[in-house]
C-alpha positions as protocol buffer text, in pm:
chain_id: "A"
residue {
  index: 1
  type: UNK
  ca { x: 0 y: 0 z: 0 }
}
residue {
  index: 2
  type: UNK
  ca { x: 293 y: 229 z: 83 }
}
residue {
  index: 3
  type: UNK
  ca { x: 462 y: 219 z: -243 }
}
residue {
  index: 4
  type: UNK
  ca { x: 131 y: 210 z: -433 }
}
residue {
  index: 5
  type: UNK
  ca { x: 94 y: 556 z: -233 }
}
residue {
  index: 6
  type: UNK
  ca { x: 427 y: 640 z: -363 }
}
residue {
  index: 7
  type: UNK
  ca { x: 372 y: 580 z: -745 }
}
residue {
  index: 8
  type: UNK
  ca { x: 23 y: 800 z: -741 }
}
residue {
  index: 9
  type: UNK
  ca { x: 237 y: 1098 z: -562 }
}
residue {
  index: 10
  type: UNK
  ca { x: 498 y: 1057 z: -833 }
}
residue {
  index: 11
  type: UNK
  ca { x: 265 y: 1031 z: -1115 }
}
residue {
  index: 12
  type: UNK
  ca { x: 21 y: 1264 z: -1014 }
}
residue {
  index: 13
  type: UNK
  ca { x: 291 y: 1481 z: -948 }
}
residue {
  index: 14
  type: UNK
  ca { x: 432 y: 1419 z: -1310 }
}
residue {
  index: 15
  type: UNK
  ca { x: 98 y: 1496 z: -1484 }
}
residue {
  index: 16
  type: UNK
  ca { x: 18 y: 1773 z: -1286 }
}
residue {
  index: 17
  type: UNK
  ca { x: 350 y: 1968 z: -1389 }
}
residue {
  index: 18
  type: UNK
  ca { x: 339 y: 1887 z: -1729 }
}
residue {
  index: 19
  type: UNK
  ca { x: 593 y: 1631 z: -1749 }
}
residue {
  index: 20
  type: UNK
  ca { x: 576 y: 1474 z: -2121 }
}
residue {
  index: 21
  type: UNK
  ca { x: 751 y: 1183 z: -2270 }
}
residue {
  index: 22
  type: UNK
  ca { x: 727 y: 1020 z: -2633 }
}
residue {
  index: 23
  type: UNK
  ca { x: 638 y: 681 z: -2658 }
}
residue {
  index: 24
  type: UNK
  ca { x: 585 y: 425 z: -2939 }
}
residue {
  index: 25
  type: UNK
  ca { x: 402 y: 85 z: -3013 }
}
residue {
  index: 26
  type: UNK
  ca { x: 620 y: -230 z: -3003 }
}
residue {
  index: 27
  type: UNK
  ca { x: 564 y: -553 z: -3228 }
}
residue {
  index: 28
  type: UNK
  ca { x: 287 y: -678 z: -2944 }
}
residue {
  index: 29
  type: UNK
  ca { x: 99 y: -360 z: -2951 }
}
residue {
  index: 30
  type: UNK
  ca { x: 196 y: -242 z: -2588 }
}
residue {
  index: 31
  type: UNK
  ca { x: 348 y: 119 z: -2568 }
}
residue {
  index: 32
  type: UNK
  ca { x: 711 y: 172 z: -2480 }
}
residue {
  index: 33
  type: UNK
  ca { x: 954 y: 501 z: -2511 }
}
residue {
  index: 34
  type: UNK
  ca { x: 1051 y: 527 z: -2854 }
}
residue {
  index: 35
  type: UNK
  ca { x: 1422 y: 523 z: -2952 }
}
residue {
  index: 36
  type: UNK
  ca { x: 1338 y: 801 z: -3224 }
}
residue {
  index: 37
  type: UNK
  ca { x: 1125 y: 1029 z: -3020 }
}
residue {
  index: 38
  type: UNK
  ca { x: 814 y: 940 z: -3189 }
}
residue {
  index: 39
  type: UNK
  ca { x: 489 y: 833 z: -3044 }
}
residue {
  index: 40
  type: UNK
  ca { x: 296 y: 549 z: -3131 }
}
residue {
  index: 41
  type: UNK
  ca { x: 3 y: 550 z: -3364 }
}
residue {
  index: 42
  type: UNK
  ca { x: -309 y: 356 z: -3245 }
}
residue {
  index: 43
  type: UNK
  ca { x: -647 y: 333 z: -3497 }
}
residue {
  index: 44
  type: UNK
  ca { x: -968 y: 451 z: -3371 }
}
residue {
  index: 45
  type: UNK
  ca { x: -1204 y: 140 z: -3300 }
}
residue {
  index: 46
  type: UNK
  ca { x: -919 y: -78 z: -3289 }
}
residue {
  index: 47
  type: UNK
  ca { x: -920 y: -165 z: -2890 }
}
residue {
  index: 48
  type: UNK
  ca { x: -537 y: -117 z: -2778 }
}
residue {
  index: 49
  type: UNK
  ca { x: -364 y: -222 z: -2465 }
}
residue {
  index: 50
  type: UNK
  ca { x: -134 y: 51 z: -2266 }
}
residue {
  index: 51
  type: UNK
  ca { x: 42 y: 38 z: -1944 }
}
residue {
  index: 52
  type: UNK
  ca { x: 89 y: 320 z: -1678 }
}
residue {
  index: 53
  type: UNK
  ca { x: 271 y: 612 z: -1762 }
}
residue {
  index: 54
  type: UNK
  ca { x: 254 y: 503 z: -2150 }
}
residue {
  index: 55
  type: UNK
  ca { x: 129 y: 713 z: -2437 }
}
residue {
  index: 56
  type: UNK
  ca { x: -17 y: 645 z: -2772 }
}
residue {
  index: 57
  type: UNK
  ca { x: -139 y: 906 z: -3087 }
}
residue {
  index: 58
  type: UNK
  ca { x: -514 y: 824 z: -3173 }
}
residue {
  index: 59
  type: UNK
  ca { x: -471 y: 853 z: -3560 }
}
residue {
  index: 60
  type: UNK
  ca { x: -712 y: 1082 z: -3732 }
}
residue {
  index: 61
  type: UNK
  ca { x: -791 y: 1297 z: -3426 }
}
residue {
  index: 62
  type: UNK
  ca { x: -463 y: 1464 z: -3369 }
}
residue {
  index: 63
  type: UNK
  ca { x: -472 y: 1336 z: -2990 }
}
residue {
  index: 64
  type: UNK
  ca { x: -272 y: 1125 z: -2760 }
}
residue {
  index: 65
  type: UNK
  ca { x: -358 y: 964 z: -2521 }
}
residue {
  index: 66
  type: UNK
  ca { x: -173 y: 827 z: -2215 }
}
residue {
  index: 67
  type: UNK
  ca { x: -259 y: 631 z: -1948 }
}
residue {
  index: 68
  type: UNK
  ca { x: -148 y: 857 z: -1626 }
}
residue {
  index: 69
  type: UNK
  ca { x: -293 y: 628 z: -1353 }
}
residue {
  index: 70
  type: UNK
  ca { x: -521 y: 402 z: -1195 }
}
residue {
  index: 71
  type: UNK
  ca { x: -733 y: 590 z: -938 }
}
residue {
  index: 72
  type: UNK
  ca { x: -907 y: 262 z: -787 }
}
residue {
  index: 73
  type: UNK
  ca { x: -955 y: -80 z: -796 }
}
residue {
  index: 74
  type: UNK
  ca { x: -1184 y: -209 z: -560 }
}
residue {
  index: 75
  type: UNK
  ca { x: -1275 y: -535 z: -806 }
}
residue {
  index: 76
  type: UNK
  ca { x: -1405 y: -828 z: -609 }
}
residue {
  index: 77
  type: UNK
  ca { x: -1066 y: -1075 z: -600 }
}
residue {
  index: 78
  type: UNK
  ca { x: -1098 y: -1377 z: -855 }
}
residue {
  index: 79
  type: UNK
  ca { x: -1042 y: -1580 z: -577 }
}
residue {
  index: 80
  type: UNK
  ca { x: -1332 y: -1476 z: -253 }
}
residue {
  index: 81
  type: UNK
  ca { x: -1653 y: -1423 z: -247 }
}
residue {
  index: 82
  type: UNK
  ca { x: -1832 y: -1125 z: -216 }
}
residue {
  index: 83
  type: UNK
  ca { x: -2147 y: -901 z: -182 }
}
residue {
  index: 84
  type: UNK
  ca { x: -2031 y: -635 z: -451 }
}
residue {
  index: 85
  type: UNK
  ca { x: -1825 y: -659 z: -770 }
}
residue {
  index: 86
  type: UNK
  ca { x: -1617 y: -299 z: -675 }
}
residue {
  index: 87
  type: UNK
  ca { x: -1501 y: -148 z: -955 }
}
residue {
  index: 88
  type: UNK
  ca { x: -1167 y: -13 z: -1147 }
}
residue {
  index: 89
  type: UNK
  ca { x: -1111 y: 342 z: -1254 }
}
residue {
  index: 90
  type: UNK
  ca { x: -829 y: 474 z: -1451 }
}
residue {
  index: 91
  type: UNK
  ca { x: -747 y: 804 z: -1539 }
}
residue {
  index: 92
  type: UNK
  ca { x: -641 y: 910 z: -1913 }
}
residue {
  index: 93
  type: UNK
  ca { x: -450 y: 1247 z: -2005 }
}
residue {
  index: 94
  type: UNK
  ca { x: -510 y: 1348 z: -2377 }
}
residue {
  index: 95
  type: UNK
  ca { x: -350 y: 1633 z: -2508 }
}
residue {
  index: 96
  type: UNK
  ca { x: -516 y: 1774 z: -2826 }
}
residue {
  index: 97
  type: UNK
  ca { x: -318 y: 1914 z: -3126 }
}
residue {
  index: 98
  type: UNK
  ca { x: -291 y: 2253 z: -2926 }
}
residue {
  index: 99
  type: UNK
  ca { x: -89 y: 2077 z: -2622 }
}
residue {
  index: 100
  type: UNK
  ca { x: -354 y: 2150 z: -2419 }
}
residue {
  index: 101
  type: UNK
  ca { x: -426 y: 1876 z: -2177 }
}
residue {
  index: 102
  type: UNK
  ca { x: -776 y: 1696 z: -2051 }
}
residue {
  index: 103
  type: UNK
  ca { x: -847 y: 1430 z: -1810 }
}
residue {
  index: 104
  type: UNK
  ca { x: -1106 y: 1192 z: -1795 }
}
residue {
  index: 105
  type: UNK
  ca { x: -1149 y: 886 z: -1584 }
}
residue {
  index: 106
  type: UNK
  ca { x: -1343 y: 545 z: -1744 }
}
residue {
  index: 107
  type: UNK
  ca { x: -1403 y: 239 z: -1517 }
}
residue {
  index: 108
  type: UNK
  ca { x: -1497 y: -124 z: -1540 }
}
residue {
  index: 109
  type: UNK
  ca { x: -1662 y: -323 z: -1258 }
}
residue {
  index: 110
  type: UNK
  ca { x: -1593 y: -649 z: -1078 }
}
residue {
  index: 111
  type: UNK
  ca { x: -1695 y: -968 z: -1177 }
}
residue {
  index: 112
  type: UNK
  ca { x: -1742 y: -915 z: -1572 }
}
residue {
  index: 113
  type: UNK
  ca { x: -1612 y: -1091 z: -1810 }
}
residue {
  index: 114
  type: UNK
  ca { x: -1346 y: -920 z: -2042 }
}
residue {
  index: 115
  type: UNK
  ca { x: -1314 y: -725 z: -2265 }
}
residue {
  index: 116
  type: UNK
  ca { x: -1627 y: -579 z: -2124 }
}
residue {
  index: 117
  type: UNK
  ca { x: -1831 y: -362 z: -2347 }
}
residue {
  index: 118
  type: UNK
  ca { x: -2121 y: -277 z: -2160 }
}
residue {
  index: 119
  type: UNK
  ca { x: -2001 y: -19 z: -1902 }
}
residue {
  index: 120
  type: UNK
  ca { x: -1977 y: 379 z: -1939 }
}
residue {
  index: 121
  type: UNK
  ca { x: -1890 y: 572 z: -2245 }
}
residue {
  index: 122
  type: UNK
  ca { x: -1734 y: 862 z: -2155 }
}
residue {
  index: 123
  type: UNK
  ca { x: -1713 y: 1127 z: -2481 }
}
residue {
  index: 124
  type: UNK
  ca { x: -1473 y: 1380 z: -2539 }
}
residue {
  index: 125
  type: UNK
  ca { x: -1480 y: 1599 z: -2830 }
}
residue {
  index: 126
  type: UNK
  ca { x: -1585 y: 1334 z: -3128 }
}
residue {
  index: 127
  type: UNK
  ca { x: -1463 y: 1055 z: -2993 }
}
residue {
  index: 128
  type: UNK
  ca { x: -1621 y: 778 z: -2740 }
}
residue {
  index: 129
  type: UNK
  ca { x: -1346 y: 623 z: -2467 }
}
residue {
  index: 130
  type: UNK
  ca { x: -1432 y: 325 z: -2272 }
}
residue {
  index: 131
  type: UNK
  ca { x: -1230 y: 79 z: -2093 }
}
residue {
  index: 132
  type: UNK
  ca { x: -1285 y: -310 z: -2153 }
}
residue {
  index: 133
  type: UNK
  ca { x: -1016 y: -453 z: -1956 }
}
residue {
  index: 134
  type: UNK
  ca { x: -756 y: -407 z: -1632 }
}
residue {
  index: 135
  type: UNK
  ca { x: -521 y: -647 z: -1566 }
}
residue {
  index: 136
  type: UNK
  ca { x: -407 y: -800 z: -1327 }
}
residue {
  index: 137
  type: UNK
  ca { x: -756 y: -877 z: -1201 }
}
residue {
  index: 138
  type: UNK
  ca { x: -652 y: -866 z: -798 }
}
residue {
  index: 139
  type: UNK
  ca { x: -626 y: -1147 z: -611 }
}
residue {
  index: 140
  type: UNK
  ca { x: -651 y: -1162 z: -262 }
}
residue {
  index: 141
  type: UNK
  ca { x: -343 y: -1181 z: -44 }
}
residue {
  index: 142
  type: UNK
  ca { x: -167 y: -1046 z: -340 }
}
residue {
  index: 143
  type: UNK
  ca { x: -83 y: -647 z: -387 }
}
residue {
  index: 144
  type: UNK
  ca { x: -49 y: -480 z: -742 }
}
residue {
  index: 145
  type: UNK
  ca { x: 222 y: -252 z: -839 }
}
residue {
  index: 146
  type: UNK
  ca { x: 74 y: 35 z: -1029 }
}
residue {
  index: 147
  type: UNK
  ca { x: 358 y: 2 z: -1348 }
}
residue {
  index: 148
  type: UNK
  ca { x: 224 y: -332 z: -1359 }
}
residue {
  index: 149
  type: UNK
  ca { x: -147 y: -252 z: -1519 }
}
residue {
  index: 150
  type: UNK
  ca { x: -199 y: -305 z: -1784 }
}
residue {
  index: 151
  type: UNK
  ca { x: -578 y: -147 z: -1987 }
}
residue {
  index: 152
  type: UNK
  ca { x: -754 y: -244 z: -2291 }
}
residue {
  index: 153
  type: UNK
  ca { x: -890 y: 101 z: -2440 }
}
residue {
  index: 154
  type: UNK
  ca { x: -1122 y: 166 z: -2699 }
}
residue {
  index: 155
  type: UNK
  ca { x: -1164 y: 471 z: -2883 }
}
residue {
  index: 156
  type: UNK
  ca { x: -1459 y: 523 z: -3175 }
}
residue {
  index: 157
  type: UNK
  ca { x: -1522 y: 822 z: -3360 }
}
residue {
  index: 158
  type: UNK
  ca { x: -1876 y: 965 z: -3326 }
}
């Protein structure tokens, strides 16, 4: 819990100053600092899977799109029973062709099989953002490391 603690104060503290890096898109789709300085491309409505404090460019919208954080996760654990299914929330910084940033946060309950495509939309400008999948899906007795989530965005056009 400590270092989890830790890692929000650092990150939060990295998005709130303005901190930017350049990123790009492997050979398995995950997002990784690019040798170049570019940033990699992602297609809209092609679901894409990004890990904390990585970045992509939505094609076609002149946006990227990083994911800065993950500001819950209460999920149920895979492995106990429970009364709710809790829920996971993460929170996306996309800066628009102007370098002006935006935040919005998306979630995904508990208990759902993924990738789940039933949960909230959440629009900015013309585009739709909605997360299908977190992973790891906690289990209990076990702590998560915030670098290691890992979500499953999708972005569609309106």
């Amino acid at each position: 819990m400590r270092k989890q603690l830790s890692y929000l104060i650092l990150i939060a503290g990295l998005v709130f100053t303005g901190c930017q890096r350049d990123f790009s898109v492997n050979s398995d789709g995950d997002s990784g600092p690019g040798r170049d300085g570019s940033v990699g491309i992602v297609q809209q409505g092609v679901p894409f899977e990004i890990g904390v404090g990585r970045a992509v460019f939505l094609d076609n919208a002149e946006l990227t799109i990083e994911f800065s954080l993950v500001t819950e996760d209460s999920r149920c654990a895979s492995n106990v029973d429970c009364v709710h299914p809790g829920r996971a929330g993460v929170l996306l910084t996309l800066t628009d062709h102007q370098n002006v940033k935006h935040q919005i946060i998306t979630h995904i309950p508990g208990l759902v099989s993924t990738p789940y495509r039933f949960n909230d939309i959440i629009q900015f400008q013309n585009q739709r953002f909605r997360l299908l999948r977190l992973n790891p899906y906690p289990k209990a007795g076990s702590a998560t490391d915030f670098e290691d989530y890992l979500a499953l965005i999708e972005v569609e056009a309106l």
